[in-house]
C-alpha positions in Angstrom: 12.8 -35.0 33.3 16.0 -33.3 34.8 17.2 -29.7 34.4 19.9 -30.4 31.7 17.0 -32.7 29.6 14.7 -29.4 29.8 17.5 -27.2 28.5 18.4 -29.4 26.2 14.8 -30.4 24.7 14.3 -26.2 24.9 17.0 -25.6 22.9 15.9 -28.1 20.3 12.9 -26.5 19.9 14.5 -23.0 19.7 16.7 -23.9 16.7 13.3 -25.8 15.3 11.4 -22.3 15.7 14.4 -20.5 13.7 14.7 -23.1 11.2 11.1 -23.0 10.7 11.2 -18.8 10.7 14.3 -18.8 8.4 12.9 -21.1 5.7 9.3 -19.2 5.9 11.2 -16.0 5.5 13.4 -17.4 2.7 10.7 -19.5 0.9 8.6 -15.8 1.0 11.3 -13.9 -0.1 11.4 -16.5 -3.6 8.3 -16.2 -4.1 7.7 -12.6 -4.3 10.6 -12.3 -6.4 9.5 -15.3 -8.6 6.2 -14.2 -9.1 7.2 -10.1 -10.0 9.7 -12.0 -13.0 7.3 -14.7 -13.7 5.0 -12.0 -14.7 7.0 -8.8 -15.4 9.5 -10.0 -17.2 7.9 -10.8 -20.9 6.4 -7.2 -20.7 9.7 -5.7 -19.8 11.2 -3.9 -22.8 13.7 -1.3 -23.3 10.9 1.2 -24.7 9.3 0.6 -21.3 12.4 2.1 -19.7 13.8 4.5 -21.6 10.7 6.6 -22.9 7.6 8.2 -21.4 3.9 7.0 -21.6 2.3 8.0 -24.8 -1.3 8.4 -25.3 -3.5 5.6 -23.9 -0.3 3.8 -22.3 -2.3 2.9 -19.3 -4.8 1.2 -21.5 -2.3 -0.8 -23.1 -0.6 1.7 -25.5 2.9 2.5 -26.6 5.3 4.5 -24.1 7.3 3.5 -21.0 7.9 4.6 -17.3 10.7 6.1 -17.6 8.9 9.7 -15.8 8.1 7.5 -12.8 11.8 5.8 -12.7 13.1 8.9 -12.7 10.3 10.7 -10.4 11.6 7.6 -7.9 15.2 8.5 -7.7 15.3 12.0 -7.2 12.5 11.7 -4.6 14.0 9.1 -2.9 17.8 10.2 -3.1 17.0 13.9 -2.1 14.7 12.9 0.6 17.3 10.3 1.8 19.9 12.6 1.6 18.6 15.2 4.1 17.1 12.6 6.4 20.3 11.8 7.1 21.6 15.5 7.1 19.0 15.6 9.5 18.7 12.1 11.8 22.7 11.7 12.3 23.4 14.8 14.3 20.6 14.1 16.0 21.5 10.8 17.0 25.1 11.9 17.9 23.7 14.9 20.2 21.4 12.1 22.0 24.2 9.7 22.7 27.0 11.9 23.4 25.9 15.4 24.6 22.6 14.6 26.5 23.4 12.7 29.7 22.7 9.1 29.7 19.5 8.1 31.7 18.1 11.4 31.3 14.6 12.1 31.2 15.4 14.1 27.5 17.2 11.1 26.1 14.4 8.6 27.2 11.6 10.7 26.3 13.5 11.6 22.9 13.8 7.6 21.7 10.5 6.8 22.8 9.3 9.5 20.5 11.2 8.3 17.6 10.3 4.8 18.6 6.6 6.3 17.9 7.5 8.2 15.0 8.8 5.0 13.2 5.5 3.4 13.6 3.5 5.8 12.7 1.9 4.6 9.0 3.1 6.8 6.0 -0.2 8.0 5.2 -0.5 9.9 8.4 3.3 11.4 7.1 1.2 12.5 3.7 -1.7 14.0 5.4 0.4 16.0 8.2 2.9 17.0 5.0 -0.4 18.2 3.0 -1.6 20.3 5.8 1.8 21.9 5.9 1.9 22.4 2.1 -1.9 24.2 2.7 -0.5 26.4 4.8 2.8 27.0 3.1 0.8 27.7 -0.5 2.6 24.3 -2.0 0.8 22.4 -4.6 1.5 18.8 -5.2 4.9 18.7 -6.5 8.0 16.9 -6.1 8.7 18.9 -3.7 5.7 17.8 -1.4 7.2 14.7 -1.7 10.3 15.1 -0.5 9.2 16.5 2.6 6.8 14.0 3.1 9.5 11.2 2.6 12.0 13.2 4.7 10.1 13.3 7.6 9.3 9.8 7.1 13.0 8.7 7.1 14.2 10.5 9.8 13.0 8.2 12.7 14.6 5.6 10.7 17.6 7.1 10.4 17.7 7.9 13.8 16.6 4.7 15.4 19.0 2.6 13.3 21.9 5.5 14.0 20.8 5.1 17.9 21.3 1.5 17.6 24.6 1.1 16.1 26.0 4.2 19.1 25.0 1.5 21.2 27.4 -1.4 19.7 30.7 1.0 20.8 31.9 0.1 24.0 31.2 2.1 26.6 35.3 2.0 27.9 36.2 3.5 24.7 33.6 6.9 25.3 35.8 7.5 28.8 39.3 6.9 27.5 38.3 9.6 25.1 37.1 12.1 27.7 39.7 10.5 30.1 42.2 11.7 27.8 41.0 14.9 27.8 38.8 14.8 24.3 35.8 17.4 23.8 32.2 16.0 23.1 32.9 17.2 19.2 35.9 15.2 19.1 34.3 11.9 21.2 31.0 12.5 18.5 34.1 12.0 15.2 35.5 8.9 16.6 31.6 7.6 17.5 31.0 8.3 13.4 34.4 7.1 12.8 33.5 3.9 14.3 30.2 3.1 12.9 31.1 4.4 9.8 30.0 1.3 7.9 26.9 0.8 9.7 25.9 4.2 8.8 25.7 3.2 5.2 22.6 0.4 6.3 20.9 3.2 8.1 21.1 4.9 4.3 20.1 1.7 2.7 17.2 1.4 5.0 15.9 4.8 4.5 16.6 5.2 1.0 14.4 1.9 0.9 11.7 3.2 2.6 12.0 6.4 0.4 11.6 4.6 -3.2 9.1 2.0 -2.3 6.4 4.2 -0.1 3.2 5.1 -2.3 0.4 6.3 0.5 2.6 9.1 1.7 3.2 10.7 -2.2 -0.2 9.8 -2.5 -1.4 13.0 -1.5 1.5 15.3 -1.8 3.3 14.3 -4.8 0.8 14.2 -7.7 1.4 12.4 -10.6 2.5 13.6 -14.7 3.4 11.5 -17.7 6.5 14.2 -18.4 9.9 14.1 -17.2 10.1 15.8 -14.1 12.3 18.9 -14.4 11.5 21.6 -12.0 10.7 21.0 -8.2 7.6 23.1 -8.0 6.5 20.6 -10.7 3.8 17.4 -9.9 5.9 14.2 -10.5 5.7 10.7 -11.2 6.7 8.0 -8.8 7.1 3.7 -9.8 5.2 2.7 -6.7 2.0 5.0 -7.8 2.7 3.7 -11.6 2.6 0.3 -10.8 -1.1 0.8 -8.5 -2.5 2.7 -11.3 -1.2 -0.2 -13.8 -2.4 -2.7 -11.6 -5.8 -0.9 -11.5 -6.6 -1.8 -14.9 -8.8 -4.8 -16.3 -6.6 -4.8 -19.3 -4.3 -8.0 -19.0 -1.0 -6.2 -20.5 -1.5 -3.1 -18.3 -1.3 -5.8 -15.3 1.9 -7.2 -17.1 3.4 -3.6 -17.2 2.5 -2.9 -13.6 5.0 -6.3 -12.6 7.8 -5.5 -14.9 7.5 -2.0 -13.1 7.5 -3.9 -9.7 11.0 -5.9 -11.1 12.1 -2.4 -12.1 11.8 -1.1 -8.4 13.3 -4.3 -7.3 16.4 -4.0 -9.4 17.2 -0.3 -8.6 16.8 -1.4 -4.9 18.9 -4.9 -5.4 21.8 -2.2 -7.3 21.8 0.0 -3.8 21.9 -3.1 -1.6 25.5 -4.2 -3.5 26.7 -0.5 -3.6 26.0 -0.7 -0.1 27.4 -3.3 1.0 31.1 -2.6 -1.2 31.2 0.4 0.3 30.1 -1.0 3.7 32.7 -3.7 3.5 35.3 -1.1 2.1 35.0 1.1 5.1 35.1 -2.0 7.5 38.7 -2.5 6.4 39.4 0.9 8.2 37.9 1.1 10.9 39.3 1.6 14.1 
């Protein structure tokens, strides 16, 4: 067999193996999605949405989740919110004020390459022993700094990852031109402007759908959560605890909470992606 009939008959397997990957991914992706409105959606009722549980509701009883909706998205958009607060700067100080190559920039990603594989339970119990020591009971408060530090290597790696896609030319025009690392760090956020709304999406992903990490530190009520010092409800804990049951209708609840989750994530994937797409018209 020649060198061009290997290529060729390499390449053919290639696109078989992405074909193959794509369709598994794909077919996975409908199934999940099937299966959570399959079985959530006859047990999905606006009294399940807009009021709290009642007596006995995890035995089958009347009330809702709306405690745990609600628990969700201030956990997750606080928590996402200083993540990046927190994981953009840092990202723009690794790329543009510590020197390329460096021993701190190479021992700073490998870190965060750590810290984004580190499982979130290990984030619950390091944020419990902090809470200990800070006199914090489990609270929404515990987790949001739980799901804070959690997010932050994800901000930071995805941030870290789109500093790369700016050409390198355009960094020295800038300093060529006589530009201060402030003003170079602008036109870097400038650029990847859009992309910084995935490295939200990601995070803020991460934040609403992680149950081992508020596990520990967040607690869990049947009232509205109103204070931050308070122990609040989350929809990833609601649905184990629903799905914990023996009772058939409790296990219907727990998927029409799961198809809950999945809408409020499917609404911030099309936000983000208007507002990504928005941004893309502008950029330089």
């Amino acid at each position: 067999m020649s060198n061009v009939k290997k290529r060729l008959f390499k390449e053919k397997v290639a696109k078989v193996c992405m074909q193959l990957a794509g369709i598994t991914i794909t077919g996975s992706l409908f199934f999940i999605v099937g299966t959570i409105l399959y079985k959530g959606a006859p047990y999905l009722t606006w009294e399940m949405i807009s009021e709290t549980p009642k007596g006995g509701f995890y035995i089958g009883k009347d009330g809702g989740i709306l405690n745990a909706i609600l628990g969700s998205l201030y956990l997750a958009t606080v928590s996402t919110a200083l993540a990046t607060a927190i994981g953009v700067p840092i990202s723009i100080y690794l790329n543009v004020y510590v020197k390329a190559g460096s021993f701190l920039e190479r021992f700073s990603k490998l870190l965060f390459d750590v810290l984004f594989g580190i499982p979130s339970i290990v984030y619950g119990a390091i944020a419990f022993s902090l809470m200990v020591w800070m006199g914090i009971r489990a609270s929404l408060l515990g987790g949001i700094i739980t799901i804070t530090l959690l997010t932050i290597p994800i901000v930071v790696r995805t941030i870290d990852e789109l500093l790369k896609t700016v050409p390198v030319d355009l960094k020295n025009i800038t300093f060529s031109l006589g530009a201060t690392q402030w003003e170079t760090a602008k036109m870097f956020l400038r650029y990847i402007k859009p992309g910084i709304f995935t490295a939200i999406l990601l995070a803020f992903g991460r934040a609403i759908g992680d149950v081992a990490g508020v596990l520990l530190t967040t607690g869990f009520s049947d009232n509205l959560p109103k204070y931050i010092d308070e122990p609040s409800a989350t929809l990833p804990l609601a649905i184990f605890f629903q799905l914990s049951s023996p009772i058939p209708e409790v296990q219907g609840r727990a998927y029409a909470s799961a198809l809950i989750l999945t809408f409020i994530i499917l609404i911030i994937v099309i936000c983000t992606h208007l507002l990504a797409s928005r941004q893309q018209k502008h950029k330089i």
